[in-house]
Each structure stands twice: as structure tokens, then as C-alpha cells.
C-alpha positions in Angstrom: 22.8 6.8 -2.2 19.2 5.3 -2.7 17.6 7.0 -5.6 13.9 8.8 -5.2 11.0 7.1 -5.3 8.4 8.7 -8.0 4.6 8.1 -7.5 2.4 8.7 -10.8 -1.2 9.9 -9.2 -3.9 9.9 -12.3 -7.3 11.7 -11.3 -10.8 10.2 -12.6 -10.2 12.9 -15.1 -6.9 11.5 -16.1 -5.0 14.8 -15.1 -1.1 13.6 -14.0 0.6 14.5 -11.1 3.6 12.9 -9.6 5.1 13.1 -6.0 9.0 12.3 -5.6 10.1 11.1 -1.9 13.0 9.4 -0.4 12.9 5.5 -0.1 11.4 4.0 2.6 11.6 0.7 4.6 7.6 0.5 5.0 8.3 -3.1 7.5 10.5 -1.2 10.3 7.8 2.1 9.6 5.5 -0.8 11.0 7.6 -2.0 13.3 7.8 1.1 14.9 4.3 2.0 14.3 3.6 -1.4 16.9 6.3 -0.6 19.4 4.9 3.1 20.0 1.1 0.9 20.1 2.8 -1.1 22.8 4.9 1.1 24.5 2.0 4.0 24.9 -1.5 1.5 25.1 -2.4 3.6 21.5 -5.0 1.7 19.5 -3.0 0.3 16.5 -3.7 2.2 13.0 -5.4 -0.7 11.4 -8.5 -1.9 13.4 -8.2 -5.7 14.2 -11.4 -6.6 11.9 -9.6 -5.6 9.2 -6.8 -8.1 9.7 -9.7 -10.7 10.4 -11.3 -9.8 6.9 -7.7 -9.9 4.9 -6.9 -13.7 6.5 -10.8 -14.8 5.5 -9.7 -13.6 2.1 -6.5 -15.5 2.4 -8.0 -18.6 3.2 -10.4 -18.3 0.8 -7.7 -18.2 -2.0 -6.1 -21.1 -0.8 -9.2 -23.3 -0.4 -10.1 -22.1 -3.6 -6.5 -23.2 -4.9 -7.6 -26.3 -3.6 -11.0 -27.3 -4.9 -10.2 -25.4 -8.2 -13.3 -23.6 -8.1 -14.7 -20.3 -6.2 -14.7 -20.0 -2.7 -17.1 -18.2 -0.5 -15.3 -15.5 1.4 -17.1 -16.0 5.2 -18.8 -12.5 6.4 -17.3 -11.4 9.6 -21.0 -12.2 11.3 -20.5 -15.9 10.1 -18.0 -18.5 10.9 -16.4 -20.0 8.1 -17.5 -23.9 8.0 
């Protein structure tokens, strides 16, 4: 048996509160959260330009890792060159 999962939630007026749920595999939630996109035409839950902005930051951090200094992150109006 999988033990619970406890969340500690602190407020901007640092007031505790915690929430206790069962474990969860967040990939196959995902999974399925594509497959019922697919199977019913639904518009997925996280908009395509946000997947664009998250690789632009991605390959940001590598070219950064590369030239050892700050990378630009490219705006989604601009190409990255």
C-alpha cells in the first residue's frame, strides 16, 4: 500500500494548510488526458504556445550551457536566429 501524499500550501500571509491525497502517476493522468483529446477532437489542456515557449526556454539553457554566458530567450513574435 502506497502511502499518502501530503501537500504543505503556505498563504502570502504565511497561514499553513495541508491537503493529504492518494499517489498519483501524473505521466498515464497525461496519457489519458491525450487519448480522450484524440479520441473526442477536445482541445488539449495546455495550449500549443505554451509548449512552444517551454522548448524556447529549453534551448536557451542549452545554448547558454554552451557559450557559458546568458542566452536570449526568443519572443514567440521572433524567430530565434
Amino acid at each position: 500500500m502506497k502511502a499518502q501524499t501530503v501537500l504543505e500550501i503556505v498563504d502570502a500571509r504565511r497561514q499553513r494548510t495541508t491537503e493529504e491525497f492518494s499517489p498519483t502517476d501524473q505521466f498515464w493522468l497525461q496519457l489519458e488526458h491525450m487519448q480522450d483529446c484524440l479520441d473526442h477532437g477536445t482541445p488539449h489542456r495546455i495550449p500549443p504556445a505554451d509548449s512552444i515557449a517551454q522548448m524556447r526556454v529549453i534551448d536557451a539553457v542549452y545554448a547558454s550551457l554552451r557559450s557559458g554566458a546568458p542566452e536570449r530567450v526568443a519572443s514567440a513574435l521572433t524567430s530565434a536566429a
